[in-house]
N, C-alpha and C positions, 0 to 999 in steps of 0.2 A: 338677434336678427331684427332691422327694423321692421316695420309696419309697410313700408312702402316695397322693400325687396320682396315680405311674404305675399304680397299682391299678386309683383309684376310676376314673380316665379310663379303662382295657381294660374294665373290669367298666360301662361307661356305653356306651362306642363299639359294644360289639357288637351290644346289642338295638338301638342306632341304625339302623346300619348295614342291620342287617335289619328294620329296620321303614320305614325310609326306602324300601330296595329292594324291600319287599312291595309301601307304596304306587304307587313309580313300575312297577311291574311290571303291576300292575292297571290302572293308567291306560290303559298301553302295548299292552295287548290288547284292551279295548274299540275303542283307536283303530285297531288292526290288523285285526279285523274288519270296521270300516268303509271300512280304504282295500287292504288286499289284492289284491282284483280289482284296481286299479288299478296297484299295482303289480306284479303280475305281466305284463299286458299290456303297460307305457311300461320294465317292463325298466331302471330306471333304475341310477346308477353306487352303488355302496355308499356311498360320499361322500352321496351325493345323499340317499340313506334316510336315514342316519344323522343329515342335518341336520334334517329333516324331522321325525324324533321329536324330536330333542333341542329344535327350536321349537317345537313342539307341546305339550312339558310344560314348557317354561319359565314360563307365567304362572301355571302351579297353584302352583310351587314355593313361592309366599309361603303355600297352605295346608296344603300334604304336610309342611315340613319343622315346621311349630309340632307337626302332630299328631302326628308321628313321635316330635319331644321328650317331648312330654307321654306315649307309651308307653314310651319310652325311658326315660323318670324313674322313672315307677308302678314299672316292674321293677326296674331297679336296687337305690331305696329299700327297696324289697320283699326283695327279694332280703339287703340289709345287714340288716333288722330278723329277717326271718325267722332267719337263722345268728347273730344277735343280733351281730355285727360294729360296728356304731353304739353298742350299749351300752359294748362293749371301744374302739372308740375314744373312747369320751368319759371312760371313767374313766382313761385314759393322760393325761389333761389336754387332749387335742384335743379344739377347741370343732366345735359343730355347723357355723358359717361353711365354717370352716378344712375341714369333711371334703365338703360340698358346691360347691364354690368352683369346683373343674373342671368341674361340671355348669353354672354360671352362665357359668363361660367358654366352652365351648363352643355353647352357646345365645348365648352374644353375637357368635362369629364365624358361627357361622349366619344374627345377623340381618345381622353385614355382607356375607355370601355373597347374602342375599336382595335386600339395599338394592344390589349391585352390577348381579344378574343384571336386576333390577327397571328400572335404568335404562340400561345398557350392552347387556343382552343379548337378553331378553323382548322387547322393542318390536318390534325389527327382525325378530329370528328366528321370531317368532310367526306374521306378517305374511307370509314367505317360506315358513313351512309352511302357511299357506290357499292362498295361492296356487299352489306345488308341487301339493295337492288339485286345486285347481278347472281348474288346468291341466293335468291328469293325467300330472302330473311331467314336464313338459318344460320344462327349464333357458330354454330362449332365451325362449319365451312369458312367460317369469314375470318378465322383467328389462323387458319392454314396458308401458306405461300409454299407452291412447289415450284421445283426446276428453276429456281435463282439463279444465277451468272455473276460474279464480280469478278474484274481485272482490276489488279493493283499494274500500272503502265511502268510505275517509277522501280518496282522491284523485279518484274518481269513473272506474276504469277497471276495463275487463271483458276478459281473458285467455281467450281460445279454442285449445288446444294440441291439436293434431291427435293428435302421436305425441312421447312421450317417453322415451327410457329412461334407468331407475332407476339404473344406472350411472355415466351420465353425462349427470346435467340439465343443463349449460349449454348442451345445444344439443338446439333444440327445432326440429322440422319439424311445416310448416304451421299458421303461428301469424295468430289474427286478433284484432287488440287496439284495443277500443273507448273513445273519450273520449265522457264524457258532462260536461254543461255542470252547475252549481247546482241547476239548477230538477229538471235529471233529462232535460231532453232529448236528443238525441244532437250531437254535435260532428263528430266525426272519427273513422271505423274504417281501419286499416291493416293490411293481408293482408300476407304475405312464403311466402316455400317455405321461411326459414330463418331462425333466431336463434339467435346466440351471445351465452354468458356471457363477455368479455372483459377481465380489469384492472378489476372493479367496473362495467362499462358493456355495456348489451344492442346488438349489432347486427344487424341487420335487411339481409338479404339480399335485396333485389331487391323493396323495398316500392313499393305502391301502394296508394294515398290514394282517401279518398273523404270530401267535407264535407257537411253537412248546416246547413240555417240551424234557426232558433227551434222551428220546426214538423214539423221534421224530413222536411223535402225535402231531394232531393240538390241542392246547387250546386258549381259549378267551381274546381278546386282556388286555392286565394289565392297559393301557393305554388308555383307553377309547377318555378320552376331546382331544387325540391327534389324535386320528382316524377324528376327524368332521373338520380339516385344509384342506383350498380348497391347502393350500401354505406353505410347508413348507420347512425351511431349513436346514441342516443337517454338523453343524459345523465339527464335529468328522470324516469325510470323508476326509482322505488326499490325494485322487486319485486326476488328473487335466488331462486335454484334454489331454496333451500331451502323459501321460500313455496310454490313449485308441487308439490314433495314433500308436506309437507303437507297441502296440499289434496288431494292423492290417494289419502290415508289417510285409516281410520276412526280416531276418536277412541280407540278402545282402545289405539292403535300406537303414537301417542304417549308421547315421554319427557317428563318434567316438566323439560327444560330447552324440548321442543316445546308443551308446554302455555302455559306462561309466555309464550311467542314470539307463540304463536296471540292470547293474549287482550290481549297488546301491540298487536298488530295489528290486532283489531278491536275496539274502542271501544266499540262501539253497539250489542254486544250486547243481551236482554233480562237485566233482573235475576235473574229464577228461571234464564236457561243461565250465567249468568256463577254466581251460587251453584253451579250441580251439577258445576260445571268445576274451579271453587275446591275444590270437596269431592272432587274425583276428584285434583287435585293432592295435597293436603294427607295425604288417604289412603293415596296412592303411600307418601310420606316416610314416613306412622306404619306403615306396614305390618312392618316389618321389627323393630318393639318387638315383636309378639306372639310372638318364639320367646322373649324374656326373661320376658314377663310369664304367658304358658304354664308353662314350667319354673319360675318363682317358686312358682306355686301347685299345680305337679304334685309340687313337692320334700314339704313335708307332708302329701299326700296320700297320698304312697306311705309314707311313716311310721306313717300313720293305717291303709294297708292292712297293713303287716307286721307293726303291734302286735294289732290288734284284728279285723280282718273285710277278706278280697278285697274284698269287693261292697260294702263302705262306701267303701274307697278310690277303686274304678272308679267310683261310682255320682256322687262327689263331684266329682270329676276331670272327668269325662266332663261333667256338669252346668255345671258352672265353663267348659269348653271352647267348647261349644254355646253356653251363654248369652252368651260375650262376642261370638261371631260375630252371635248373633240380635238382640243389642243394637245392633252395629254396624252392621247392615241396617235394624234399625231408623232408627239417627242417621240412614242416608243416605236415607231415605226422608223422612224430616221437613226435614232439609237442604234436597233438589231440589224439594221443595214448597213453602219457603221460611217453613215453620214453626218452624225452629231454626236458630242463627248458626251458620256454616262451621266454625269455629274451634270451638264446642261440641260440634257433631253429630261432629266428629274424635276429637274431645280424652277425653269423658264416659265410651265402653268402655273405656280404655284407664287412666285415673285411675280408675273405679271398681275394674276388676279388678287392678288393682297395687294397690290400697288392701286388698282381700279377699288377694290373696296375700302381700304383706308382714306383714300381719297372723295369716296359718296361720302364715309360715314365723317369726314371732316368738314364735309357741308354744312352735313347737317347740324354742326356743333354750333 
């Protein structure tokens, strides 16, 4: 590594570093205020606290860490112009690329830090810090989900799970699973005290049957010799734990490989949820461009601040920052209203503002 990169990167990482850990620090005492009483009282293990925050600010992370860059950069840049440092590197023959390059690098492992924690770590963890909350930090309550519901729409069957836990969905207690006929009447519901996920195939511990004809009266089972199985299994079920996971979740929790899965599964959605779903995937993915296209346009800005005026640089910067987010909010509103195509409402903040910051940072070359 040259001499000149391990500079710019010490003189880049520290206001990072501390401007990262100002924002996650604030985060971190709002939240501690709200849940302190709680955990003084459930007393829980420091493992346990500690995951608890760390879910808890995972889903900001795709906005703390763009805005941290973008102060990050102001100063730096700032800081190079003011000691006129930028002037002495360019008449050495280093081009402007070549002396900010480590700032585009490390805003690019940022966004892969974001697009990882985005899809591997946020979903899950986020989900286990509400619930730690609301179950006022007790471990075993938070691993339980009762009274689940899944409809599979395409085969015509209704899922009643008494008690599951998130540990281990293959095995579900008190499960009552309803066949309904074409038209929508009812068919056949089956109670059991127990179901296993086995080798791809659910079995049903100690079922009992109940038919219904056209009108939905009960009639006598057709199937007799299958009613007396302490054990049986039930090939034709293509539901899997992961379905009923799912369903137990708020659409926030969801990772974009659960979104995908979801809207495979149900078909027959309406157009405007199947668009805000498409825009919440698509979203996920472009999120992790804004630490690049932030730092694109905080790199001349902080140029513009160390030649000429702080308050032009902040003013521009900060302007540039807001606007792409209020843009964004915007696309996703015209999106879920079904006023603009998915692919556009995504697409438009993100090509607009790399057009404006490619174009500062080609000024200033």
């Amino acid at each position: 590594m040259r001499i000149l990169t391990r500079y710019v990167l010490r003189e880049f990482l520290v206001p990072l570093t501390y401007c990262l850990t100002g924002f996650l620090g604030i985060y971190l005492l709002f939240e501690l205020f709200g849940s302190f009483n709680r955990i003084v009282e459930a007393k829980p293990r420091f493992l346990t606290v500690l995951s608890f925050f760390a879910g808890y600010l995972s889903p900001y992370l795709q906005w703390l860490i763009p805005a941290a860059l973008m102060l990050a950069t102001l100063y730096t840049m700032w800081n190079f112009c003011r000691h006129s440092e930028i002037t002495a590197m360019r008449a050495s023959g280093i081009g402007f690329t070549v002396i900010v390059r480590p700032l585009l690098a490390v805003a690019g492992l940022m966004a892969l830090l974001v697009a990882g924690v985005n899809e591997f770590y946020a979903p899950w963890a986020s989900e286990l810090a509400r619930v730690y909350r609301d179950e006022r930090f007790n471990p075993k309550a938070a691993q339980v989900k009762e009274n689940t519901p899944y409809i599979n729409q395409q085969a015509g069957r209704i899922w009643r799970i008494n008690k599951m836990m998130l540990d281990n969905p293959r095995l579900l207690e008190g499960v009552r699973l309803s066949f309904d006929r074409p038209d929508g009447s009812r068919q056949l519901d089956i109670t059991c005290r127990k179901a296993e996920y086995l080798d791809g195939l659910w079995w049903f511990s100690y079922p009992q049957y109940q038919y219904f004809d056209e009108l939905n009266n009960p009639i006598v089972n057709p199937t007799p010799a299958l009613a007396g199985l302490v054990i049986r299994s039930f090939p034709e079920l293509t539901e899997t734990p992961r379905d009923f996971l799912l369903m137990s979740k708020a659409w926030e929790f969801y990772t974009v490989r659960d979104m995908l899965h979801y809207l495979e599964t149900h078909p027959n959605l309406e157009k405007k949820e199947i668009a805000a779903k498409q825009y919440d995937i698509y979203s996920r993915l472009a999120a992790p461009f804004s630490c690049l296209i932030i730092t694109l346009f905080a790199i001349p800005a902080g140029v513009a601040t160390g030649r000429q005026s702080v308050f032009k640089g902040v003013v521009l910067a900060m302007a540039l920052f807001f606007g792409f987010y209020a843009i964004s909010l915007s696309s996703m509103v015209l999106v879920k209203n079904q006023l603009l195509p998915v692919m556009v409402g995504v697409m438009l903040p993100n090509l607009l503002f790399l057009t404006a910051g490619g174009y500062l940072f080609y000024r200033q070359r």
